[in-house]
C-alpha positions as CSV (number, residue, x, y, z in Angstrom):
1,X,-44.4,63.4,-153.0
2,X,-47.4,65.6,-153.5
3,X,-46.9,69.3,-153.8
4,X,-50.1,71.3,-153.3
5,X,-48.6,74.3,-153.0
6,X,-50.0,75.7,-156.1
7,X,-53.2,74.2,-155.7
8,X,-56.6,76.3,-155.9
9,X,-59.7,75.3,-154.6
10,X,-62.4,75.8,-157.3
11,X,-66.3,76.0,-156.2
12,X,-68.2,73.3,-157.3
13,X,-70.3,74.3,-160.5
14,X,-74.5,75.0,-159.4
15,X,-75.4,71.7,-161.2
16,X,-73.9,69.6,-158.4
17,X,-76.8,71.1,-156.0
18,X,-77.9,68.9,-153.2
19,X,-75.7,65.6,-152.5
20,X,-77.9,62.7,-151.7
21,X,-77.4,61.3,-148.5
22,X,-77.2,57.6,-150.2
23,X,-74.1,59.2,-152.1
24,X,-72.8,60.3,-148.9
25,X,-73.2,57.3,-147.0
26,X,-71.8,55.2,-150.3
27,X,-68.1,57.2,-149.9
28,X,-68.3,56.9,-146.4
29,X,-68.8,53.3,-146.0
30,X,-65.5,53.2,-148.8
31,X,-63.5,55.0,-146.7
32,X,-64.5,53.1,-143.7
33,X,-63.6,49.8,-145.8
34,X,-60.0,51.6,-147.2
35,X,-59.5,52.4,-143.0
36,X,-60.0,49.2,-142.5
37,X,-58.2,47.2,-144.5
38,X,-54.9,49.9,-143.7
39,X,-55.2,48.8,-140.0
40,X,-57.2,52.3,-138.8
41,X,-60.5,50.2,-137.2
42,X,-61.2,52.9,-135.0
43,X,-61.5,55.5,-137.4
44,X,-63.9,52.4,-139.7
45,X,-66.1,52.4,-136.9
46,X,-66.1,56.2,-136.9
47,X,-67.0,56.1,-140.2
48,X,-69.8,53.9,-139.9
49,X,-71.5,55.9,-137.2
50,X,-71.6,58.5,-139.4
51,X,-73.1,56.8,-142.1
52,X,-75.6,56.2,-139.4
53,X,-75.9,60.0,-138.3
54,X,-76.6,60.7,-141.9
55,X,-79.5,58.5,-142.2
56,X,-80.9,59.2,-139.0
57,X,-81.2,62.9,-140.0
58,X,-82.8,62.3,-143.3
59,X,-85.3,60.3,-141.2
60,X,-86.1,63.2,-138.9
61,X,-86.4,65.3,-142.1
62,X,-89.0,63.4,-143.6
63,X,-90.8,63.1,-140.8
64,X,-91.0,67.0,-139.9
């Protein structure tokens, strides 16, 4: 079993920066695959809406 009791959370270092929303939808549509193949379709298809969201507001971002 996993023990996170002594875990700490460090901050991600100022070289990540901004996350591209293709990355973003790329590790959401995995986890909505994983989800799916464990039996969780609801939470796929949640998943997959947001993978939608997120592309949706980079379109309105472009646009403005």
């Amino acid at each position: 079993m996993l023990n996170l009791t002594g875990a700490v959370a460090t901050p991600a270092p100022d070289v990540a920066g901004k996350v591209s929303p293709l990355l973003i939808a790329d590790r959401l549509i995995t986890l909505a695959q994983d989800a799916d193949r464990a039996g969780y379709a609801t939470t796929a298809e949640r998943l997959i809406r947001l993978v939608n969201r997120v592309f949706d507001e980079e379109r309105r971002c472009a646009h403005a």
